[in-house]
C-alpha positions as CSV (number, residue, x, y, z in Angstrom):
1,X,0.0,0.0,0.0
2,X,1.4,3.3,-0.8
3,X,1.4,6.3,1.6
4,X,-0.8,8.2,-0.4
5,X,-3.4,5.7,-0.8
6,X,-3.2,4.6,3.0
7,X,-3.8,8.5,4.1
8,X,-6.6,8.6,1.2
9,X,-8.1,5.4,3.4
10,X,-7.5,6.9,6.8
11,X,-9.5,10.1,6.1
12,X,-12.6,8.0,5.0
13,X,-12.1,6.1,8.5
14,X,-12.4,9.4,9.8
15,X,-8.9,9.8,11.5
16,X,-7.2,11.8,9.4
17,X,-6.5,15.9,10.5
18,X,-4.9,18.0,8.1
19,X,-3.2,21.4,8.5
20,X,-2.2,24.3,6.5
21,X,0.9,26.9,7.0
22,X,3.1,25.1,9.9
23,X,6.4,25.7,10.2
24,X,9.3,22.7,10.2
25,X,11.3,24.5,13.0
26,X,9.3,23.3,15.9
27,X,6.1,24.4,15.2
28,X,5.3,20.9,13.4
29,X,7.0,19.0,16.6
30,X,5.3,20.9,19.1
31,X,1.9,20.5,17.5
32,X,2.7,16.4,17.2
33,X,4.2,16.0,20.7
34,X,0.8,18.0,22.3
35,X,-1.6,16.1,20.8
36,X,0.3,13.0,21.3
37,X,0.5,13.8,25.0
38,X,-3.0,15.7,25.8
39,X,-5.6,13.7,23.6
40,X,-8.1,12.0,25.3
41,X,-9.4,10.4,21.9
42,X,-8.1,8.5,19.2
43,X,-4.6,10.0,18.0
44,X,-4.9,11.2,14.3
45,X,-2.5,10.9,11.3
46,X,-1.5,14.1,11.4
47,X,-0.8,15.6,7.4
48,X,1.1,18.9,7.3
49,X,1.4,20.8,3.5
50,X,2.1,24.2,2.3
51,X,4.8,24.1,4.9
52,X,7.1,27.7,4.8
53,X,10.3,28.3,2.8
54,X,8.8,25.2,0.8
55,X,6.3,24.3,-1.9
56,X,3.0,24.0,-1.2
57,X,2.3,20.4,-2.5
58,X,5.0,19.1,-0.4
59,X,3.7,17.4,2.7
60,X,4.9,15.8,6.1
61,X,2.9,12.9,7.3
62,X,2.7,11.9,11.2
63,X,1.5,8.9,13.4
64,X,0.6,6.8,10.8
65,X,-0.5,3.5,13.1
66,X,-1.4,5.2,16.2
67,X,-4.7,3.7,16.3
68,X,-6.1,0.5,17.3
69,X,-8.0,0.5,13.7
70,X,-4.9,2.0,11.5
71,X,-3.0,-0.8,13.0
72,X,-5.5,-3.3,12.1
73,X,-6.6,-2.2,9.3
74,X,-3.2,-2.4,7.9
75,X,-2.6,-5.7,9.3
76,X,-5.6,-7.4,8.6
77,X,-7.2,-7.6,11.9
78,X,-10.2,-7.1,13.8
79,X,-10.0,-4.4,16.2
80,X,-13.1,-4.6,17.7
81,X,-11.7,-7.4,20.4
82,X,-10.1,-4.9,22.3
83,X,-6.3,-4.5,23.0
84,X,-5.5,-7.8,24.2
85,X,-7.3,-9.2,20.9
86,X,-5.0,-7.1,18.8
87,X,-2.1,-8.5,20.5
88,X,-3.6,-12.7,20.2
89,X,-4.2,-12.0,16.4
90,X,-1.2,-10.6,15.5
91,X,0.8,-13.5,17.3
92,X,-0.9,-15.2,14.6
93,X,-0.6,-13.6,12.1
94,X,2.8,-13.1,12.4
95,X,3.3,-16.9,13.8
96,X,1.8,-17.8,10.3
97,X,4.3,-15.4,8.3
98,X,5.5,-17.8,5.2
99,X,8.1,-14.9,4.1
100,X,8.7,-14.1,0.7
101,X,11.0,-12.4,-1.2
102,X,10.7,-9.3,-3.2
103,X,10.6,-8.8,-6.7
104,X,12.7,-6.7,-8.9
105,X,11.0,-4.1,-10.8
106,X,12.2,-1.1,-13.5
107,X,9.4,1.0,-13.0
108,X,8.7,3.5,-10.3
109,X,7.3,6.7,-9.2
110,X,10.7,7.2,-7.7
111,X,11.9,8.2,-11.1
112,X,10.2,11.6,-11.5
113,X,12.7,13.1,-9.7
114,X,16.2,11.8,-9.5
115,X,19.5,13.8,-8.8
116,X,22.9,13.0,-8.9
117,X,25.8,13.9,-6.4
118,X,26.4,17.3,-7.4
119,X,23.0,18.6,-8.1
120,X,20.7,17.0,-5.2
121,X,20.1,19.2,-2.0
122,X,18.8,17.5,1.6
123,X,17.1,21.1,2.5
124,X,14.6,20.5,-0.7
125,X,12.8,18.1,2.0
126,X,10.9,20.3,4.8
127,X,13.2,18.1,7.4
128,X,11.3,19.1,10.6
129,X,13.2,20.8,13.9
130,X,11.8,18.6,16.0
131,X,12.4,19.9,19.6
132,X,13.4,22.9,21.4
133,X,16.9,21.6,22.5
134,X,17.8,19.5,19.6
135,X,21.0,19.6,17.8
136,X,19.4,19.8,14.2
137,X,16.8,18.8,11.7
138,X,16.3,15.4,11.2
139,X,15.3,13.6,7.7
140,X,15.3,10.3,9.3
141,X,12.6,9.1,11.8
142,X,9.8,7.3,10.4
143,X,12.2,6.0,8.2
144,X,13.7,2.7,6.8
145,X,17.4,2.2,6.5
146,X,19.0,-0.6,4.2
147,X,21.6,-2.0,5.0
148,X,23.9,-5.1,3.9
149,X,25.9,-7.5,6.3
150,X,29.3,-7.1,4.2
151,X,30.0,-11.4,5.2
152,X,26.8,-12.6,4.7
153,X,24.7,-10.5,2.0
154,X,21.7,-10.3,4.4
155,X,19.5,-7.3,3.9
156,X,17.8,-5.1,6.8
157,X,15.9,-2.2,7.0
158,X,15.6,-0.8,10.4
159,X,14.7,2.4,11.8
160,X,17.5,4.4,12.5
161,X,17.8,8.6,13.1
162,X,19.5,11.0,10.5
163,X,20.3,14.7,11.2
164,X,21.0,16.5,8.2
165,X,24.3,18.4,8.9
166,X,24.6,19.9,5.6
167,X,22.8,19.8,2.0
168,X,24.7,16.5,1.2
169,X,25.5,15.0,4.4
170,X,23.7,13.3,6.8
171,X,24.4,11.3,10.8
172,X,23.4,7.8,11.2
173,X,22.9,7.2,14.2
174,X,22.4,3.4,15.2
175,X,22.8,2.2,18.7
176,X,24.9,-1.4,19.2
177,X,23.6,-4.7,18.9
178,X,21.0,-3.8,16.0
179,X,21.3,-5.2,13.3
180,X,22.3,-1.9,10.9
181,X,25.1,-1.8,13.7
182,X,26.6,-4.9,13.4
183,X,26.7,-4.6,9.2
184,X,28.4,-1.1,10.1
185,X,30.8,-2.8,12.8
186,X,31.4,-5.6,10.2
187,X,32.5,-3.2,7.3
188,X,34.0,-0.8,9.4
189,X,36.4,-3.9,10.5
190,X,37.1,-5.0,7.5
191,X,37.9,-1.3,6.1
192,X,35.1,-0.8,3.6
193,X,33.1,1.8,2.8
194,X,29.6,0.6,3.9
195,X,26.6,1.7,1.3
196,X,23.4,2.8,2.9
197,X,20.1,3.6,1.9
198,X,16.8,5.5,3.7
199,X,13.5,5.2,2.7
200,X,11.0,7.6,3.9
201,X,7.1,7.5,3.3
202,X,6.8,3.8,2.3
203,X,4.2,1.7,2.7
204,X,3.0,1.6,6.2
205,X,3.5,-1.8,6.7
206,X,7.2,-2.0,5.7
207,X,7.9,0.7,8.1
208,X,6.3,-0.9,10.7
209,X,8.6,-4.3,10.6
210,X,11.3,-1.8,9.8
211,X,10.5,-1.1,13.6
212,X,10.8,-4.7,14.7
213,X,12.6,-7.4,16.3
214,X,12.7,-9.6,13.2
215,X,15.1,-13.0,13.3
216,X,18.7,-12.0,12.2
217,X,19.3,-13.0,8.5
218,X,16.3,-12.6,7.4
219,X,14.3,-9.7,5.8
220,X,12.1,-7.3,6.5
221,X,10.8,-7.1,2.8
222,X,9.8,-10.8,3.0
223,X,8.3,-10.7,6.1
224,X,5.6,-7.5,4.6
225,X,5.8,-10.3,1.2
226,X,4.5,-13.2,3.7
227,X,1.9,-10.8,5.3
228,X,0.6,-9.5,2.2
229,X,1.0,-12.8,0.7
230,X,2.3,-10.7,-2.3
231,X,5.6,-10.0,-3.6
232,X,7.2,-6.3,-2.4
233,X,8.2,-4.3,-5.1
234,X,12.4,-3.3,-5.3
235,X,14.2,-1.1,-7.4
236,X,18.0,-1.7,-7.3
237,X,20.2,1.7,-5.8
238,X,22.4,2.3,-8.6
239,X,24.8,3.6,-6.4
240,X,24.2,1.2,-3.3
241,X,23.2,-1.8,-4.9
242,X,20.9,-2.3,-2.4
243,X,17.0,-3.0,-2.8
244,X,14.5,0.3,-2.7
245,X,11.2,0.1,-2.3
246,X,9.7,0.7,-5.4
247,X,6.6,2.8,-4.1
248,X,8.5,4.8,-1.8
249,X,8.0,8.7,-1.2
250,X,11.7,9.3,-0.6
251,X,14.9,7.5,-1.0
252,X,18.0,8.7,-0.4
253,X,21.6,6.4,-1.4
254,X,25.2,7.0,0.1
255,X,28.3,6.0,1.8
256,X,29.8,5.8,5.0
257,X,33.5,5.8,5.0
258,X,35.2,3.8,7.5
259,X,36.4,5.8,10.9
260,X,34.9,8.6,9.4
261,X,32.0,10.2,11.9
262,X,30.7,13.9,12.4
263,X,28.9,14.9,16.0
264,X,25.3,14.2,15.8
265,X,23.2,15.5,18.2
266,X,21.2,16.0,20.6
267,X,17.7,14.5,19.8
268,X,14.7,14.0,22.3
269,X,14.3,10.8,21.8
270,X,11.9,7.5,21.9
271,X,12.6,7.5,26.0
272,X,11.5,10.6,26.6
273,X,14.7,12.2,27.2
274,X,17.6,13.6,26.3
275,X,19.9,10.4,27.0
276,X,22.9,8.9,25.2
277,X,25.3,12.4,26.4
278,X,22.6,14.6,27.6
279,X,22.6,17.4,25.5
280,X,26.2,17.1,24.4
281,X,26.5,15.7,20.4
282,X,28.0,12.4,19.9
283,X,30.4,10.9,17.2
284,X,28.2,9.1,14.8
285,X,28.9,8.0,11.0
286,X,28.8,9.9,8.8
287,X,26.1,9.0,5.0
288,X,28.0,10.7,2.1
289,X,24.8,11.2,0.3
290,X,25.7,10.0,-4.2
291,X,21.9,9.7,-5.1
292,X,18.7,11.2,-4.0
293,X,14.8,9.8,-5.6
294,X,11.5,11.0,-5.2
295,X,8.2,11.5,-6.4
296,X,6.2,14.7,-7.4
297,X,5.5,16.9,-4.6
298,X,6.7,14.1,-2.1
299,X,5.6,13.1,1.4
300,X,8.1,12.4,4.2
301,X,6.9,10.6,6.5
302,X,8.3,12.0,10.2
303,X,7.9,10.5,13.9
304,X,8.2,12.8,16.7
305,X,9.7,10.6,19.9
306,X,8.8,11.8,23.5
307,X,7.2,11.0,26.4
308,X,4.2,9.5,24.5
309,X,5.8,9.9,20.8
310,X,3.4,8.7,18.1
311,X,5.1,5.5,17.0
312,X,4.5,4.2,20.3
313,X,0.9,1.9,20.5
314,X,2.3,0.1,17.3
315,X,5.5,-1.3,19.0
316,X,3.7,-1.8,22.1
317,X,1.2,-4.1,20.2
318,X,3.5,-6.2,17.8
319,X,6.5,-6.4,20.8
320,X,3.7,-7.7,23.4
321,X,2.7,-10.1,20.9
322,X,6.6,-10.9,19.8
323,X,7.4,-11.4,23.3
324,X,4.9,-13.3,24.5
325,X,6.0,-15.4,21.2
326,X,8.8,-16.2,22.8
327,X,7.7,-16.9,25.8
328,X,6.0,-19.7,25.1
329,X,8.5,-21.0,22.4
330,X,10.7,-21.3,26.0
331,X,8.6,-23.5,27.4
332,X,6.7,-21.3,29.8
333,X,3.0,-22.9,29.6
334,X,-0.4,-20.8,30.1
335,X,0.8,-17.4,29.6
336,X,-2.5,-15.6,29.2
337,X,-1.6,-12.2,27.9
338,X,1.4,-9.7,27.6
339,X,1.9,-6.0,27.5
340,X,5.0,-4.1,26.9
341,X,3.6,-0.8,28.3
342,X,3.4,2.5,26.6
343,X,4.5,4.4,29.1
344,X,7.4,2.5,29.1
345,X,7.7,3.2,25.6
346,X,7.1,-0.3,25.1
347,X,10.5,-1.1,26.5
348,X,11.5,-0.1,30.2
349,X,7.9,-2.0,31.5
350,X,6.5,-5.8,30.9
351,X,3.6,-7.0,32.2
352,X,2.9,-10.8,31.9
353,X,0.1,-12.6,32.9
354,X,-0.1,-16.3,33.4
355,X,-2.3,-19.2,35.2
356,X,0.0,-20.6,37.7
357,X,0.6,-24.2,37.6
358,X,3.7,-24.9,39.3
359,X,5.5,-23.5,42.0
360,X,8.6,-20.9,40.3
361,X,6.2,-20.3,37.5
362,X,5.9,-17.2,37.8
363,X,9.7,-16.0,38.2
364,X,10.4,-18.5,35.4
365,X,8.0,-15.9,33.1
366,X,9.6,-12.9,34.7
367,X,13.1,-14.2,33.8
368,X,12.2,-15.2,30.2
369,X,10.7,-12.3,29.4
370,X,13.1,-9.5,30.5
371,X,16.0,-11.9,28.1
372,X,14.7,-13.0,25.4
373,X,14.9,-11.4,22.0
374,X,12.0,-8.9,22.2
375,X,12.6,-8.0,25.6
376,X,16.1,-8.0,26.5
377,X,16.7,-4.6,24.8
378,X,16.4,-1.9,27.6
379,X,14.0,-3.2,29.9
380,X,14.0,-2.2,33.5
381,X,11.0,-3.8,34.9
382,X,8.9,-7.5,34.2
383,X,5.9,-7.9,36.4
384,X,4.6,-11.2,36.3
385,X,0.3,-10.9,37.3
386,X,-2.1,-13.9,37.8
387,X,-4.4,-14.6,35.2
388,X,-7.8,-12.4,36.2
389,X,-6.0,-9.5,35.6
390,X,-5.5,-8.0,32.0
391,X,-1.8,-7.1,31.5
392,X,-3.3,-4.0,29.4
393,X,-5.4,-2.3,32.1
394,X,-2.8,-0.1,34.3
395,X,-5.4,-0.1,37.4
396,X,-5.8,-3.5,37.6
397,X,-1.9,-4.0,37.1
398,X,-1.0,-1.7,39.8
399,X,-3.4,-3.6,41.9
400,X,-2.4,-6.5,41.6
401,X,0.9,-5.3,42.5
402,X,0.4,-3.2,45.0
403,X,-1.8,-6.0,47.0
404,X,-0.1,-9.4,45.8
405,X,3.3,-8.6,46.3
406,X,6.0,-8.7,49.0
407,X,8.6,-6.3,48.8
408,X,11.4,-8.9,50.3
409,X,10.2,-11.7,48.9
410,X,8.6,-11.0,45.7
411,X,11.9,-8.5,43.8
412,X,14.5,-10.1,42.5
413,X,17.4,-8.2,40.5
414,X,19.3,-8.9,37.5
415,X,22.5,-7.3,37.0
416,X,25.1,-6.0,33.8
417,X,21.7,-6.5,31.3
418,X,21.2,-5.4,28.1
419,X,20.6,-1.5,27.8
420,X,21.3,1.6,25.8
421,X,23.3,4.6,25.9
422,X,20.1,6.0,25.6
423,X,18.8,5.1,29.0
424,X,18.3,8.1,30.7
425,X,19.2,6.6,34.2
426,X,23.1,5.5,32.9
427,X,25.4,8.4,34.3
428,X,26.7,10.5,32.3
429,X,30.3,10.2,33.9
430,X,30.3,6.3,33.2
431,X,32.6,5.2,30.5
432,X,31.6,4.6,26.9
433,X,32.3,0.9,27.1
434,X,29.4,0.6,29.8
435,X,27.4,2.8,29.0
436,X,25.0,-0.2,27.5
437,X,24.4,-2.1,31.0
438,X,21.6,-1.8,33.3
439,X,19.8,-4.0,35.6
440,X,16.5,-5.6,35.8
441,X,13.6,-5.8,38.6
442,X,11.7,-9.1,38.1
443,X,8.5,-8.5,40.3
444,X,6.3,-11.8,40.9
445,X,3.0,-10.1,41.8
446,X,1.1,-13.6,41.5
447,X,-0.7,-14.7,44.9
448,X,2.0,-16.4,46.4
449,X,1.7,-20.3,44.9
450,X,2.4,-22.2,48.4
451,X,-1.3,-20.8,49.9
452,X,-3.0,-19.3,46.2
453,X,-6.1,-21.0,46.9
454,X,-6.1,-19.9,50.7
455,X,-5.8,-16.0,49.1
456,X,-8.5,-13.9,49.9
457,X,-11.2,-13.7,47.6
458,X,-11.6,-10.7,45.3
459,X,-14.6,-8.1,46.0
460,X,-15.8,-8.6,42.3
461,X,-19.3,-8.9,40.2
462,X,-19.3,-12.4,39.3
463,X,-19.4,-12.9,35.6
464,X,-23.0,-14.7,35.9
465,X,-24.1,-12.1,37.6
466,X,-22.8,-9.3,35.1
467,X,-24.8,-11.0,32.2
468,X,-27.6,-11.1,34.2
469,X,-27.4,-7.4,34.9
470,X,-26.4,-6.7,31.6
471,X,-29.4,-8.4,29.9
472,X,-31.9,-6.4,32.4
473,X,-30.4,-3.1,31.9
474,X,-28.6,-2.6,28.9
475,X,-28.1,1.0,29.6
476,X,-25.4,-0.1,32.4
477,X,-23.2,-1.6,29.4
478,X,-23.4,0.9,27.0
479,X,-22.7,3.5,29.8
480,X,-19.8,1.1,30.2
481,X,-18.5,0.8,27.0
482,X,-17.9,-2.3,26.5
């Protein structure tokens, strides 16, 4: 699906708002981050155009998936079964994924406009300024980057930043152990110049598992293939020699030299802070840009991080469902839900809810959780609930462990984890090399297992007695809402 056809279908869904005359230095970011924060309803794709200093047809497009129904509707799924539902369908969805390749194609709207080395300019884009104490204006957000591993041939697109530093440079900025890291780490070894591509305004769906924990070695095109259950088109970069996708808004090819970096920097980002230095740049690669493609009057496609930045219910939906994936691949029997928290930007909180069947069960989930592939990125906290509460509904989560667990008994602590330099709570005195450890709290807020069926009963509507009540006086449900 191309962008413009997806924001053609979101405005007949009725969650599309348009505006007219805002600025790219901050007046666009502050406009995303407030309604991202304040809204009480459903957050919009937000569509920007005749944007200052550029021409009027170009546009910047926001927040693509930050609905329950974008996010389904793109996917497929049903979105009337509530959270939780969107979470169980996608594990199947994505359990079922048969991937499949792409296919090479010579046509492309990406040849309206194409400009070599010495003629192409970054500024033509309307790259926003996102936030008041950033470094820069940054082309790459809600982006995908391509990448090659230089040993194996195995192609990623992941979502990396770029800050434009000049009209035919750009940062990359890629924190270790992803994927577009190790390819750089690889060819930087090995004393190659690494080629790079970013794709902006793509079809939603490839930028979504651009966002992803998907398997190493395999990619992200055949994975959108296996869900569409058709073929993605490519292009080949003539410069890159890397696959573009074909119905892309943007695509931009270059070069990173090896040791060569440029101070990036600073960016709010995707925490909710400025981590990784503070407000100090950093040394980041830097994309010698050979090749720039677009379409007429293009769309860039921009995601403003924060404290609740826009990309934020989609990761929390396809990483709940990814990691309670892998909990069960583990062994760990009746989990009965999972939610990576969105105020945890769907990272530093797990909740995991399970049906206890054996004593250690529950610290068995926490454990698994907090390590494996989709979790063990910069996590901080895994609480492990009993199976009446829903993993999704804050309330009852902080219930649960507020009244189930024992401070002394019921934390354990794992030490030296996986983490980021972008963890806001890593001081900023602490070397370089360790600036990517943290430590985990595993917190078992189960009744306790040795005396569960001794715990005191819940004060509760039975569910017998909620039909019942519900069939008398319908008026109590739909003043409910559910």
């Amino acid at each position: 699906m191309e962008l413009r056809e997806w924001i053609t279908k979101v405005d007949q869904m009725g969650e599309l708002q348009e505006f007219k005359g805002v600025h790219w230095n901050l007046e666009i970011g502050a406009i995303a981050d407030l309604i991202s924060r304040k809204s009480k309803s459903v957050r919009p794709l937000l569509c920007f155009s005749e944007i200052p200093d550029y021409p009027p047809e170009y546009k910047i497009a926001i927040a693509p998936l930050s609905s329950p129904k974008r996010l389904a509707a793109v996917l497929g799924l049903d979105p009337s079964q509530g959270l939780m539902g969107l979470v169980k369908q996608f594990r199947t969805l994505f359990g079922d994924v048969k991937p499949l390749p792409p296919r090479m194609v010579t046509e492309s709207p990406l040849f309206e406009n194409v400009h070599g080395e010495q003629e192409l300019n970054l500024l033509e884009f309307p790259a926003p300024f996102h936030h008041e104490l950033d470094g820069g204006r940054y082309l790459g957000t809600a982006c995908s980057v391509i990448t090659r591993d230089p040993e194996h041939g195995t192609v990623n697109l992941g979502t990396y930043r770029g800050m434009v530093h000049d009209s035919k440079t750009l940062g990359l900025h890629i924190l270790p152990g992803h994927h577009g890291a190790v390819h750089y780490d690889k060819a930087l070894r090995r004393k190659e110049p690494f080629p790079v591509a970013i794709a902006m305004g793509t079809d939603p769906l490839l930028y979504l598992m651009s966002c992803l924990e998907i398997p190493p070695n395999v990619c992200e095109y055949d994975y959108v293939g296996g869900i569409r259950g058709q073929a993605a088109p490519v292009i080949m970069g003539e410069v890159t020699g890397l696959p573009l996708p074909a119905d892309a808004e943007i695509v931009i090819e270059g070069i990173c030299y090896p040791e060569e970096t440029r101070l990036e920097g600073p960016f709010g980002e995707w925490c909710g802070y400025y981590a990784n230095n503070g407000l100090n740049p950093v040394n980041d690669p830097l994309i010698h840009v050979k090749r720039v493609l677009h379409r007429n009057n293009p769309i860039l496609s921009v995601a403003q991080p924060g404290r609740s930045d826009d990309f934020n219910f989609q990761r929390v939906i396809v990483r709940s469902a990814m990691v309670w994936d892998e909990l069960e691949k583990a062994g760990v029997p009746d989990v009965k839900g999972v939610w990576c928290h969105e105020a945890g930007a769907s990272r530093f909180l797990i909740v995991v809810s399970i049906n206890q069947r054996y004593a250690g069960h529950a610290r068995q989930a926490a454990n698994i959780a907090c390590q494996c592939h989709a979790g063990a990125f910069t996590g901080r906290y895994v609480i492990v609930v009993d199976e009446d509460i829903d993993p999704s509904n804050t309330f009852d989560v902080l219930w649960a462990f507020s009244t189930r667990s024992d401070p002394a008994n019921d934390i354990d602590i794992l030490r030296r984890t996986w983490s980021s330099s972008a963890d806001p709570m890593i001081h900023p005195d602490i070397p370089a090399r360790q600036k990517g450890l943290n430590s985990r709290a595993l917190i078992d807020a189960c009744r306790p297992y040795e005396w569960k069926d001794r715990f005191p009963p819940t004060v509760q509507t039975s569910p017998e007695l909620e039909k019942a009540v519900y069939e008398k006086w319908p008026e109590v449900k739909s003043l409910i809402g559910d």
